[in-house]
matplotlib code that plots the C-alpha trace (Angstrom):
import matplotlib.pyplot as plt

x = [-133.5, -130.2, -128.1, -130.6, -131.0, -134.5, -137.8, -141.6, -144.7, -146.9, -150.4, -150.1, -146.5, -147.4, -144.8, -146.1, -145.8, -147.7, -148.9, -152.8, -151.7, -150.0, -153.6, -155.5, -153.8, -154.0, -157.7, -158.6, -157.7, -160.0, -157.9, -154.8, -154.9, -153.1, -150.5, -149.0, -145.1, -143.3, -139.8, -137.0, -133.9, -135.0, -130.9, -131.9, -130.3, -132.9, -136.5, -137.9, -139.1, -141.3, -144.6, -146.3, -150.1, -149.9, -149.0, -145.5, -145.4, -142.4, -141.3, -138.4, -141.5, -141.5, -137.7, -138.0, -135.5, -137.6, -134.9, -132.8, -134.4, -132.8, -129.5, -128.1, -128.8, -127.4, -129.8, -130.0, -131.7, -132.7, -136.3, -136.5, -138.8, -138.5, -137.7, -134.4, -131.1, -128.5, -125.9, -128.1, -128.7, -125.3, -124.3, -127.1, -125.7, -122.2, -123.4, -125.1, -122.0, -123.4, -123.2, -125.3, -124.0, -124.2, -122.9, -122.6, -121.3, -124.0, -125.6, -128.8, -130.0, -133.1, -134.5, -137.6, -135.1, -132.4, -135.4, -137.3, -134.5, -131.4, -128.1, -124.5, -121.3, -118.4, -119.6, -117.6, -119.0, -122.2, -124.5, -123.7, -127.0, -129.2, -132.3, -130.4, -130.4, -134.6, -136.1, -139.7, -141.3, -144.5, -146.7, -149.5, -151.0, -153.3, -156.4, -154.8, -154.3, -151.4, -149.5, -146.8, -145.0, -141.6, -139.2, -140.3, -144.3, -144.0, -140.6, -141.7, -143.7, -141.2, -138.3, -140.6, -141.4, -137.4, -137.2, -140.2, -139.1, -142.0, -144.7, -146.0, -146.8, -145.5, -142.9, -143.2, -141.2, -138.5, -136.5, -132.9, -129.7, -127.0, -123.9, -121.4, -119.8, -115.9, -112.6, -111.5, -108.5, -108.5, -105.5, -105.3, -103.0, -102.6, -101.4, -100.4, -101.2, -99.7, -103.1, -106.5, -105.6, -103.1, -105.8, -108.3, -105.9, -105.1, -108.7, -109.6, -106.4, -107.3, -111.2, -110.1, -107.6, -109.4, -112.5, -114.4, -112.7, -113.4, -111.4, -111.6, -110.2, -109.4, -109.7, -108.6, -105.5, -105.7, -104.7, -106.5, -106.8, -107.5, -109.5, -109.0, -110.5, -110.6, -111.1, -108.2, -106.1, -107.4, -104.5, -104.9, -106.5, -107.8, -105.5, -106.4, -104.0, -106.1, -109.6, -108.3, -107.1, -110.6, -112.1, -110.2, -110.7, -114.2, -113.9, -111.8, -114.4, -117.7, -116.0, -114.8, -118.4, -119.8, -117.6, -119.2, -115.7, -113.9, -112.3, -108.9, -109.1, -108.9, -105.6, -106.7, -103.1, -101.9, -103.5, -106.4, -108.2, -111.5, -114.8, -117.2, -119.7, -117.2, -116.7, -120.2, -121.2, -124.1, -124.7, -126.2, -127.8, -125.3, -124.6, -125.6, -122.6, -120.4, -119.8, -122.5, -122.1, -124.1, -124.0, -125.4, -125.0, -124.5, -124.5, -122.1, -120.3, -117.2, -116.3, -116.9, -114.3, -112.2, -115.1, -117.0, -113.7, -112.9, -116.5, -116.0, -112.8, -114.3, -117.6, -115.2, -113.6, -116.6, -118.1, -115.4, -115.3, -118.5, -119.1, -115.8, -116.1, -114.2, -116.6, -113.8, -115.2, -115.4, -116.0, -115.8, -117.5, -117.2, -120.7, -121.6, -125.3, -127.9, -130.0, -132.4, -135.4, -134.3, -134.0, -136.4, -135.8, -133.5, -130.0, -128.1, -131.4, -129.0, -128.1, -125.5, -122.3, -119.7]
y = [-108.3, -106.9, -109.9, -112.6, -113.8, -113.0, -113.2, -112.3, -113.0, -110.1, -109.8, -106.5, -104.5, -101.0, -97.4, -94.7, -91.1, -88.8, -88.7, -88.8, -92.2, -93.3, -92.4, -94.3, -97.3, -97.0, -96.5, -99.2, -102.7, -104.7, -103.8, -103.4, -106.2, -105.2, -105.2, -102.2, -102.0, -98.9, -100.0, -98.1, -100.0, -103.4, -103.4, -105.0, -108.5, -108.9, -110.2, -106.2, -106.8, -109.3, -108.7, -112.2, -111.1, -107.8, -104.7, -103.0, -99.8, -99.3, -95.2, -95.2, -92.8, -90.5, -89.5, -85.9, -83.3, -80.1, -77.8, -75.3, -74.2, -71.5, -70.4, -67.4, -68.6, -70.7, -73.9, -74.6, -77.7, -79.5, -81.4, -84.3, -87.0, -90.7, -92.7, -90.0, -92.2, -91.1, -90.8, -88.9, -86.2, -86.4, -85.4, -82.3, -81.1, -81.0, -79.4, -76.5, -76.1, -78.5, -81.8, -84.2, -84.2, -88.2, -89.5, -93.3, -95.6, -97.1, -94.9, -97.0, -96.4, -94.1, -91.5, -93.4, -95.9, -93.6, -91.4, -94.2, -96.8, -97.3, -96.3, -95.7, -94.2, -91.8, -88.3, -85.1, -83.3, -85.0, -87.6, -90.5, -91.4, -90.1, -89.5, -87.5, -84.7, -85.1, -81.5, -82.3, -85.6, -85.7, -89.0, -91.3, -92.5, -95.9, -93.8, -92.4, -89.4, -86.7, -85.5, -83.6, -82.9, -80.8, -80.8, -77.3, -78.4, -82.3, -83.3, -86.2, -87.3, -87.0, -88.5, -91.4, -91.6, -91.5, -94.7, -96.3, -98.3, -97.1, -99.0, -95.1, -94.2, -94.3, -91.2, -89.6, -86.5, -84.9, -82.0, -82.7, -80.8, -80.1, -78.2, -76.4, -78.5, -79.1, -81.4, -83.9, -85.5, -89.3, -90.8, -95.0, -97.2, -100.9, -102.6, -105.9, -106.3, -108.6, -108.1, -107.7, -104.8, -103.1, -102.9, -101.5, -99.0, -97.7, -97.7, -95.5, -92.9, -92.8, -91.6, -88.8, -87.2, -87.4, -85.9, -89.3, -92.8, -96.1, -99.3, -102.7, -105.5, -109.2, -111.3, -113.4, -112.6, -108.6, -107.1, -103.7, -100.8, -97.7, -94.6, -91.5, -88.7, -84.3, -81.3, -80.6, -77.2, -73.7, -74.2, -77.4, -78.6, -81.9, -82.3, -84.1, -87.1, -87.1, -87.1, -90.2, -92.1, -91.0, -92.7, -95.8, -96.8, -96.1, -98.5, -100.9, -100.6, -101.6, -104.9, -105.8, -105.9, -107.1, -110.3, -110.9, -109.5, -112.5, -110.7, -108.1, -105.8, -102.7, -100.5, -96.7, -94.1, -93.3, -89.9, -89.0, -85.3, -85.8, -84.8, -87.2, -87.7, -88.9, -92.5, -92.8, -96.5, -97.9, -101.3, -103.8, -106.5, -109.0, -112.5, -115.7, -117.0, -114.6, -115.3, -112.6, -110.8, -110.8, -109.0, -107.7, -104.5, -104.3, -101.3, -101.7, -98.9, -97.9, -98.6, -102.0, -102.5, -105.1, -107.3, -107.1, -108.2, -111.4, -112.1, -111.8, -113.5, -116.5, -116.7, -116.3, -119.6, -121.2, -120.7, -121.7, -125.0, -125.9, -124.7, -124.4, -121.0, -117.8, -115.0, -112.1, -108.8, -106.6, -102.9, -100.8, -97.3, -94.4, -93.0, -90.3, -90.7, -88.1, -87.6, -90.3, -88.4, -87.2, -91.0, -92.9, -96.7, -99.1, -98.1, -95.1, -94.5, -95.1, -91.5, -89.4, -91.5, -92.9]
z = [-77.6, -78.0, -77.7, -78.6, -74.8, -74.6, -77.4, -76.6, -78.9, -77.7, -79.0, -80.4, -81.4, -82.9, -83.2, -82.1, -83.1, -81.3, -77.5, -78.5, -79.7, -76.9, -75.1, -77.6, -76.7, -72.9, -73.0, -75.9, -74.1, -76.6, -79.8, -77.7, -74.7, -71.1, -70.3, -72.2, -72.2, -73.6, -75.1, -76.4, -78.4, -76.3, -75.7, -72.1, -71.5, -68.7, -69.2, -69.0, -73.1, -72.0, -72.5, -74.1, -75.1, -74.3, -76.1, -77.0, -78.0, -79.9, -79.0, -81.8, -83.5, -80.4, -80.6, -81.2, -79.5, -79.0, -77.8, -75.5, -72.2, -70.4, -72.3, -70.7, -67.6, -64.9, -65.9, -69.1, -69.9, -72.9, -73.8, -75.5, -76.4, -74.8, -77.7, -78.6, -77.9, -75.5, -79.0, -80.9, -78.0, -77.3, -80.8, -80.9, -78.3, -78.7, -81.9, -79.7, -77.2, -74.5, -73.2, -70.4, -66.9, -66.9, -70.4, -70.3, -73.0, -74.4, -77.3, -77.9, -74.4, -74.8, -72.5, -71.5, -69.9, -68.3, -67.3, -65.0, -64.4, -62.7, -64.8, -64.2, -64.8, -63.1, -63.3, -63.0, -59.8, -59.5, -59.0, -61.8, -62.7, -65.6, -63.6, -61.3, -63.2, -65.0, -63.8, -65.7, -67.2, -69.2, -68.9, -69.8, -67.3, -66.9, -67.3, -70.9, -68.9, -70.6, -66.9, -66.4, -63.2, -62.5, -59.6, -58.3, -58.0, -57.2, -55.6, -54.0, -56.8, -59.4, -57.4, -57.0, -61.2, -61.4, -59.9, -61.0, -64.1, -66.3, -63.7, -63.2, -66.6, -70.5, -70.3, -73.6, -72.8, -70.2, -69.5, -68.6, -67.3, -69.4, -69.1, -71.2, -73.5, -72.1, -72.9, -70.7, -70.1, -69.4, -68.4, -68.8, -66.9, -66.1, -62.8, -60.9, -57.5, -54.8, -52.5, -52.4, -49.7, -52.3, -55.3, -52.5, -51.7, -55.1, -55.8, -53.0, -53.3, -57.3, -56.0, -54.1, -57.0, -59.9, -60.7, -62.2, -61.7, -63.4, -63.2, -65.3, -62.8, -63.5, -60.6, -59.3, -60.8, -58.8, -62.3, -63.2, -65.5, -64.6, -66.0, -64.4, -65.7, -65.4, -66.7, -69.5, -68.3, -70.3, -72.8, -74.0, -77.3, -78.9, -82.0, -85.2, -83.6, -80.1, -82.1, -84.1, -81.4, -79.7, -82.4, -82.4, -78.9, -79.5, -82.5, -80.4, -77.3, -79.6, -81.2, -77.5, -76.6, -79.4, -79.2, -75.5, -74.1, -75.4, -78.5, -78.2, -75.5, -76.3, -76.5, -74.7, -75.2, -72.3, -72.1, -73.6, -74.7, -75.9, -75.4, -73.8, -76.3, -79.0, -76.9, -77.2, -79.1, -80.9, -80.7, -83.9, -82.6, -82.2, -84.5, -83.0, -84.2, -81.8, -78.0, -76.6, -73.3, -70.6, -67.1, -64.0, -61.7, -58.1, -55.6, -52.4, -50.2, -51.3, -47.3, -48.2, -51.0, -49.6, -48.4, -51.8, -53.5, -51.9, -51.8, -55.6, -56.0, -53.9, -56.5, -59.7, -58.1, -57.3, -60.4, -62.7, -60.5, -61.5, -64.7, -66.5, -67.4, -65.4, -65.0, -67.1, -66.2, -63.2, -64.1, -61.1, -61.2, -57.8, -58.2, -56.0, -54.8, -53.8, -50.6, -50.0, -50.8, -54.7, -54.8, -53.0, -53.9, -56.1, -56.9, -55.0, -52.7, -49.4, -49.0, -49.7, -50.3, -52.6]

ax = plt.figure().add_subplot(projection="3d")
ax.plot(x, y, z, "-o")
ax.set_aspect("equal")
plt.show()
């Protein structure tokens, strides 16, 4: 994978291009033995590419983008194929005036992934998950069945696929919400807390006036920086000096990660105007010689801020106790969720909520 954490010697490892192919394998388990596994960029650092003598179908072949649904209307939406990245959408659309509601950092994630998995990232009046905002997804199923379901005829069915992790089917194709391409203004700033009670504070004031928040802490030490992000005002412009600097924190951002969050930190201006999609990275796999970075996600209520943080203060300590090394990195994202039954299980399936 991605960051060299994880190898699997499957049987049989084949692209494919079309959906009659994806079929053929389904339905031929002498040539290709069970299980089959769909992967996209493999940029996991869990053990999801694992598939030891069984089959991988590698979808970089399926990666198409098929168009514009709706323009001139209210709900426009765009279909794609499962193995298209989330950059190189991003960039055909910006090209076409539009963008993704959800538009996280990572560009190698592809739409197979975000599709069926669990994803996340502040969003601008809206849920801030991908699979939020999947109106249509076309499958294989186990029998090498082609379905296709929508939100209007299946609700219930689709909201379950949306969550399912690609244990449903082999997505080959989806039809996604997108919006009117538009500037944002992102404003960075770092701070130095005396309490756990202060940073919870600022945190919670910061979710209410701005539009999408983020925040990078270090803890123990109760130092943070902030992201607060909005909608630029009608009469401002991204000048050739704001799309440079865009460009070098996006520069700045992918050797941060790509040295395991070890290397220099990146320097964001203090204001921002850029569009979205231009902070969007792709990441090479990385060099066993470099520190490589590893991580986990966890869902809590935003009512339970100051709990989760000295639960997390007490295991950086712990940990660094016994193994000599200081966990560094605690990104915190306000994600709004949707009604239990548009997301049935996994992350951001409790209800309606921050």
């Amino acid at each position: 994978n991605w960051n060299r954490s994880r190898v699997t010697s499957p049987a049989q490892a084949l692209e494919v291009r079309t959906y009659r192919e994806v079929q053929d394998v389904v339905r031929d388990d002498t040539r290709y033995p069970g299980p089959v596994l769909a992967v996209g960029s493999m940029h996991s650092v869990t053990d999801t590419m694992i598939n030891d003598k069984g089959t991988l179908l590698l979808m970089g072949g399926l990666s198409a983008i098929l168009g514009l649904e709706g323009e001139g209307t209210d709900h426009v939406m765009v279909r794609a194929q499962a193995g298209c990245s989330l950059k190189t959408l991003s960039i055909w659309l910006a090209d076409h005036g539009y963008e993704l509601a959800y538009q996280a950092e990572i560009g190698n994630a592809t739409l197979g992934a975000l599709c069926t998995g669990d994803t996340k990232d502040p969003v601008q009046g809206g849920p801030g998950f991908f699979s939020a905002y999947v109106r249509q997804v076309t499958y294989v199923n186990g029998e090498g069945e082609l379905i296709s379901i929508d939100e209007a005829s299946n609700p219930a069915e689709l909201a379950n696929f949306r969550c399912s992790f690609g244990l449903s089917g082999i997505l080959v194709e989806c039809l996604v919400v997108v919006n009117k391409l538009k500037l944002f203004c992102s404003r960075y700033s770092v701070h130095q807390f005396s309490g756990i009670g202060d940073l919870c504070s600022a945190i919670q004031s910061r979710i209410v006036e701005n539009q999408a928040f983020q925040g990078n802490l270090l803890l123990p030490e109760l130092a943070a920086g902030f992201v607060e992000r909005s909608l630029v005002e009608e009469e401002m412009t991204q000048t050739p000096e704001m799309l440079q600097a865009a460009e070098k924190l996006r520069q700045e951002r992918q050797q941060f990660i790509h040295q395991g969050g070890l290397g220099i930190r990146p320097s964001p201006p203090p204001l921002l105007i850029h569009y979205r999609w231009q902070l969007i990275n792709n990441y090479d796999a990385v060099d066993v010689s470099l520190p490589r970075l590893d991580f986990s996600l966890y869902e809590h209520d935003l009512k339970k801020l100051e709990v989760v943080l000295e639960e997390t203060i007490k295991f950086v300590r712990t940990f660094h106790e016994l193994h000599a090394f200081k966990p560094h990195g605690w990104a915190f994202y306000a994600i709004q969720r949707t009604p239990a039954s548009a997301k049935p299980s996994g992350l951001f399936s409790g209800g309606t909520g921050t």
